[in-house]
N, CA, C and O atoms as CSV, one atom per row, in Angstrom:
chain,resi,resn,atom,element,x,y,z
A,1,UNK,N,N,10.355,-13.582,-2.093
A,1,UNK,CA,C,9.239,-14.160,-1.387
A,1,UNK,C,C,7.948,-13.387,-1.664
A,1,UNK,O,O,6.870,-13.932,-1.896
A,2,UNK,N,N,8.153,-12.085,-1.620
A,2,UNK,CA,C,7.148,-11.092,-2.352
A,2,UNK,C,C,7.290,-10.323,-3.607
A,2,UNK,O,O,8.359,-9.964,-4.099
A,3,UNK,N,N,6.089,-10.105,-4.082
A,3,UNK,CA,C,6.673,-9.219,-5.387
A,3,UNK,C,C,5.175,-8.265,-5.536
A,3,UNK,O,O,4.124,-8.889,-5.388
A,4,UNK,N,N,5.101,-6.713,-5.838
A,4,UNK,CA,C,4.171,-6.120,-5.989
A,4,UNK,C,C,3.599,-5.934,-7.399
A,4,UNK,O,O,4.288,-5.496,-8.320
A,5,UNK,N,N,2.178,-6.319,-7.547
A,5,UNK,CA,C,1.650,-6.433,-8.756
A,5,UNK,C,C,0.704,-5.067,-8.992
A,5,UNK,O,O,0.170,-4.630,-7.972
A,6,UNK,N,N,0.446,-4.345,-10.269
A,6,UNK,CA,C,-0.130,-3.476,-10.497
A,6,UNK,C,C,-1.856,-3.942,-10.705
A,6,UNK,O,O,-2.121,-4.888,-11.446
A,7,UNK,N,N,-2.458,-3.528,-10.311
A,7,UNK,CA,C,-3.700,-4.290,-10.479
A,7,UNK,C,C,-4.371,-2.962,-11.500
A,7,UNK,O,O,-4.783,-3.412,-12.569
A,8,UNK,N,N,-4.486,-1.967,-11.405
A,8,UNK,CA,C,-4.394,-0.905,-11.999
A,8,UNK,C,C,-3.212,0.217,-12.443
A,8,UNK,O,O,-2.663,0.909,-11.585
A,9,UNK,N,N,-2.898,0.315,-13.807
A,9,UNK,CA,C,-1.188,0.906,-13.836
A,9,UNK,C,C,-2.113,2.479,-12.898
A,9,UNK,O,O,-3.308,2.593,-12.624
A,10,UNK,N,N,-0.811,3.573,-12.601
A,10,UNK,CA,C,-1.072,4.979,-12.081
A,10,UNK,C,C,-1.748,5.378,-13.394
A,10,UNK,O,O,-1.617,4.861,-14.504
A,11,UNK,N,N,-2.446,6.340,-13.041
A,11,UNK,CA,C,-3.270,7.284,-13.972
A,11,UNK,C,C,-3.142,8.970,-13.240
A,11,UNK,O,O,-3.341,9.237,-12.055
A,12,UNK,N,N,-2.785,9.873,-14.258
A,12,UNK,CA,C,-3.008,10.922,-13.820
A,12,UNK,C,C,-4.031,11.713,-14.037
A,12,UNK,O,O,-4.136,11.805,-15.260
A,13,UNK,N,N,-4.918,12.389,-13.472
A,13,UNK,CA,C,-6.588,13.299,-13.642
A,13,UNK,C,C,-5.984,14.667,-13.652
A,13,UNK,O,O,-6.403,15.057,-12.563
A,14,UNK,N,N,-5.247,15.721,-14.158
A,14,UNK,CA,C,-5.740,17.050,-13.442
A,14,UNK,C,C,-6.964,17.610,-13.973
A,14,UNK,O,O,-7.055,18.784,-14.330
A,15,UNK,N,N,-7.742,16.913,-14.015
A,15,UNK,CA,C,-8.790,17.983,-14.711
A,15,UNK,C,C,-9.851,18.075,-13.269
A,15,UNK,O,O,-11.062,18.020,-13.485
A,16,UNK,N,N,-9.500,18.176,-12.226
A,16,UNK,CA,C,-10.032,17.985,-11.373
A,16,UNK,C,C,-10.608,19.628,-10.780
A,16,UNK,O,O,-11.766,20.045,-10.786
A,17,UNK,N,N,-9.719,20.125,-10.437
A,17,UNK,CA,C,-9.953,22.142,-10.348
A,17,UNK,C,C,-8.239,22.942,-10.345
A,17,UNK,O,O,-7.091,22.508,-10.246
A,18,UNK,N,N,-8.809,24.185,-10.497
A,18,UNK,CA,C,-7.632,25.159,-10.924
A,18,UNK,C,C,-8.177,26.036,-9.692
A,18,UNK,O,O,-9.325,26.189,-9.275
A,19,UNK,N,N,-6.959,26.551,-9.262
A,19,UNK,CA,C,-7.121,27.595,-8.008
A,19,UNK,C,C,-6.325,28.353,-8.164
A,19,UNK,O,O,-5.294,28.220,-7.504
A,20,UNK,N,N,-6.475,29.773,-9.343
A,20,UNK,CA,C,-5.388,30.728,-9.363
A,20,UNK,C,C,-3.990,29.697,-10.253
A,20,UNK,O,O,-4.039,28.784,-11.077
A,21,UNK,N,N,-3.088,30.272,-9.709
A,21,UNK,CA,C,-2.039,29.463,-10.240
A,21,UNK,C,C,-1.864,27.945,-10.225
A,21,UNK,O,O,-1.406,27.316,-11.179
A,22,UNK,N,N,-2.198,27.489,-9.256
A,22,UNK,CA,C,-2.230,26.046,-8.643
A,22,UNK,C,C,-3.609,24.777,-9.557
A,22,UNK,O,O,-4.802,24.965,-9.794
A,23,UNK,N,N,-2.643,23.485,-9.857
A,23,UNK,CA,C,-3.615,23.012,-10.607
A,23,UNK,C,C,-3.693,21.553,-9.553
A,23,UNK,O,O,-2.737,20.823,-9.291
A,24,UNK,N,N,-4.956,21.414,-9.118
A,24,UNK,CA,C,-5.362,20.414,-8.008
A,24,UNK,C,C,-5.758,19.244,-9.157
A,24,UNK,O,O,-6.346,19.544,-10.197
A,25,UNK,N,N,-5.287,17.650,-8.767
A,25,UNK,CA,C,-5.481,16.842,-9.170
A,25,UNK,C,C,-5.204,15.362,-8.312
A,25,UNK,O,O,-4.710,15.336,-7.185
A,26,UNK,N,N,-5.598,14.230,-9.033
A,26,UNK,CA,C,-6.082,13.068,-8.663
A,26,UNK,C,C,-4.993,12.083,-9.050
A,26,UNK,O,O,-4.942,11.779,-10.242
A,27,UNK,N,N,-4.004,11.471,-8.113
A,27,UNK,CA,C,-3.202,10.078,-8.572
A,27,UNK,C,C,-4.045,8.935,-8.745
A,27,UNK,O,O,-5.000,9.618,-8.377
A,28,UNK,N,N,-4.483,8.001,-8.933
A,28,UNK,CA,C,-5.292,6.886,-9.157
A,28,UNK,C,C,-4.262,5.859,-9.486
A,28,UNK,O,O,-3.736,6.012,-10.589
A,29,UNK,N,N,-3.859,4.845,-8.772
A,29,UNK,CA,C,-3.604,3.073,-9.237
A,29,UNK,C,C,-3.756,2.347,-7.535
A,29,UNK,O,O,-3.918,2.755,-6.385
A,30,UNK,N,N,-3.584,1.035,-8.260
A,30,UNK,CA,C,-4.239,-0.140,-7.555
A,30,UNK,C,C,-2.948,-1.395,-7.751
A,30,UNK,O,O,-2.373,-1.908,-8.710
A,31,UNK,N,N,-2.890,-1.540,-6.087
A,31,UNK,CA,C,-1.568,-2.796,-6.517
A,31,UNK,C,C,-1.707,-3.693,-5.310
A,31,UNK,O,O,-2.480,-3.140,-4.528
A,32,UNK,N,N,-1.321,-4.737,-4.880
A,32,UNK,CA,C,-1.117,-5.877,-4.051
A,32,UNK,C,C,0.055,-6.104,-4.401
A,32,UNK,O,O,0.865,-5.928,-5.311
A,33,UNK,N,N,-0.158,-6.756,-2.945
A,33,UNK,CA,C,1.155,-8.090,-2.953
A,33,UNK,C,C,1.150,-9.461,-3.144
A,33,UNK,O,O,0.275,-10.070,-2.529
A,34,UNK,N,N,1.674,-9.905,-3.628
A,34,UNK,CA,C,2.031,-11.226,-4.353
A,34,UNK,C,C,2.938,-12.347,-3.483
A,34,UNK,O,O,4.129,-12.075,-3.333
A,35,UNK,N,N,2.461,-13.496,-2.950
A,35,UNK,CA,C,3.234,-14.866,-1.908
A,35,UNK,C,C,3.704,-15.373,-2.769
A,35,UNK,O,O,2.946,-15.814,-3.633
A,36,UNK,N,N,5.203,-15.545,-2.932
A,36,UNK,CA,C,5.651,-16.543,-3.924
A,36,UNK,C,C,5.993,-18.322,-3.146
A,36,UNK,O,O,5.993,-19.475,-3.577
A,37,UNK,N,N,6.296,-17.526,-1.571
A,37,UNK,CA,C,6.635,-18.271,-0.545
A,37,UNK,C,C,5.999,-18.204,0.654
A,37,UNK,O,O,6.565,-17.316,1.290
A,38,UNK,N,N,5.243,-18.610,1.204
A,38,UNK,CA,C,4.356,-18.426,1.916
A,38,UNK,C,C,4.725,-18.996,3.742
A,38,UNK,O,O,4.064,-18.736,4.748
A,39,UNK,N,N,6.016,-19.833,3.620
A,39,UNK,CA,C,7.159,-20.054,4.821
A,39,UNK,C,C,7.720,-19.301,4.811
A,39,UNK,O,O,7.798,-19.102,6.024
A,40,UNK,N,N,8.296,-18.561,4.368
A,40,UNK,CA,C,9.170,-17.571,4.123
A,40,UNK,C,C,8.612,-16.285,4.989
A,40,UNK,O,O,9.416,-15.375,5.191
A,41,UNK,N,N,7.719,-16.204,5.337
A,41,UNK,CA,C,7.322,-15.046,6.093
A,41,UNK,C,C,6.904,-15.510,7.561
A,41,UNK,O,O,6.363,-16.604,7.725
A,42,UNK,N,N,7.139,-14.747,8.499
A,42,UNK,CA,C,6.805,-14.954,9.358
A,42,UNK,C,C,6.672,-13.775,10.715
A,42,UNK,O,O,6.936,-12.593,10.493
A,43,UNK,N,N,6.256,-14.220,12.057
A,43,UNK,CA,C,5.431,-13.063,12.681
A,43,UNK,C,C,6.475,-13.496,14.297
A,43,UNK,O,O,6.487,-14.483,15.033
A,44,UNK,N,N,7.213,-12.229,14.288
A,44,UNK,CA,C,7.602,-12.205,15.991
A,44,UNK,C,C,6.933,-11.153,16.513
A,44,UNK,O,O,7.053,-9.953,16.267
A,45,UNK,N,N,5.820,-12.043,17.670
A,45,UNK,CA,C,5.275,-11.983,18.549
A,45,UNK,C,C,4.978,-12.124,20.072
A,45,UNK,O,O,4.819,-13.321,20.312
A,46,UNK,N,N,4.838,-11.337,21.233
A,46,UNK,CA,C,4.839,-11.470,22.233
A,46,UNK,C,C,6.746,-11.797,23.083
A,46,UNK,O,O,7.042,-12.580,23.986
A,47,UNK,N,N,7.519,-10.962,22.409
A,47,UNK,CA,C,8.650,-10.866,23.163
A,47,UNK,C,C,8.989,-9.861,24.379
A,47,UNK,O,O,10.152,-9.510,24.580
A,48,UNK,N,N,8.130,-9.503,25.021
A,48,UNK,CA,C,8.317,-9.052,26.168
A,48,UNK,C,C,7.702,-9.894,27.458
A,48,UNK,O,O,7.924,-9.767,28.662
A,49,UNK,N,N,6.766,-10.882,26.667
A,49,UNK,CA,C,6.050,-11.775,27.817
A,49,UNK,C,C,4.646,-10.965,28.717
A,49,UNK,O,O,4.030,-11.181,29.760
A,50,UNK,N,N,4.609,-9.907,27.565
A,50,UNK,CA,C,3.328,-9.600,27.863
A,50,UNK,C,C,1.922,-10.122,27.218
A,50,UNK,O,O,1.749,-10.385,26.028
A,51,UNK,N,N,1.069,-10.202,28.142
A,51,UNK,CA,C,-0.498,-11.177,27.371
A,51,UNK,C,C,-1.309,-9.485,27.576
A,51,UNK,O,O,-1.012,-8.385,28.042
A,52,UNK,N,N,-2.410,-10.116,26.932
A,52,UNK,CA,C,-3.664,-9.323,26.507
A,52,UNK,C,C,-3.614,-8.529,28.120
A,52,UNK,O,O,-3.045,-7.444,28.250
A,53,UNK,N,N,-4.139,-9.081,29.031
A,53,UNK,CA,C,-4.572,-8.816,30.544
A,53,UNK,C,C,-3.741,-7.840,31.052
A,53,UNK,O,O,-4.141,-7.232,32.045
A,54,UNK,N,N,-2.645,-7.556,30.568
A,54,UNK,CA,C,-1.319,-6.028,31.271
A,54,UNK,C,C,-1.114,-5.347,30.361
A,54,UNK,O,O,-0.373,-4.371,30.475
């Protein structure tokens, strides 16, 4: 019903800074989700019988 799309693949940066031993860097990607089925999903809501007002 869903499927996750890469909108950007991962990229790795370390060129970001060095601290002594330790090398600090940047993950970077970009992804969504994808409706193949759009009935297929659905929302349970309000099962305690509580409203906005309590």
């Amino acid at each position: 019903m869903l499927s996750f799309l890469w909108l950007r693949n991962i990229q790795e940066d370390k060129a970001v800074a060095k601290t002594g031993d330790a090398d600090k860097g940047v993950i970077i990607g970009e992804g969504t989700l994808k409706v193949h089925n759009e009935k297929g999903l659905g929302v349970a809501a309000d099962l305690f019988g509580l409203s906005a007002a309590s």
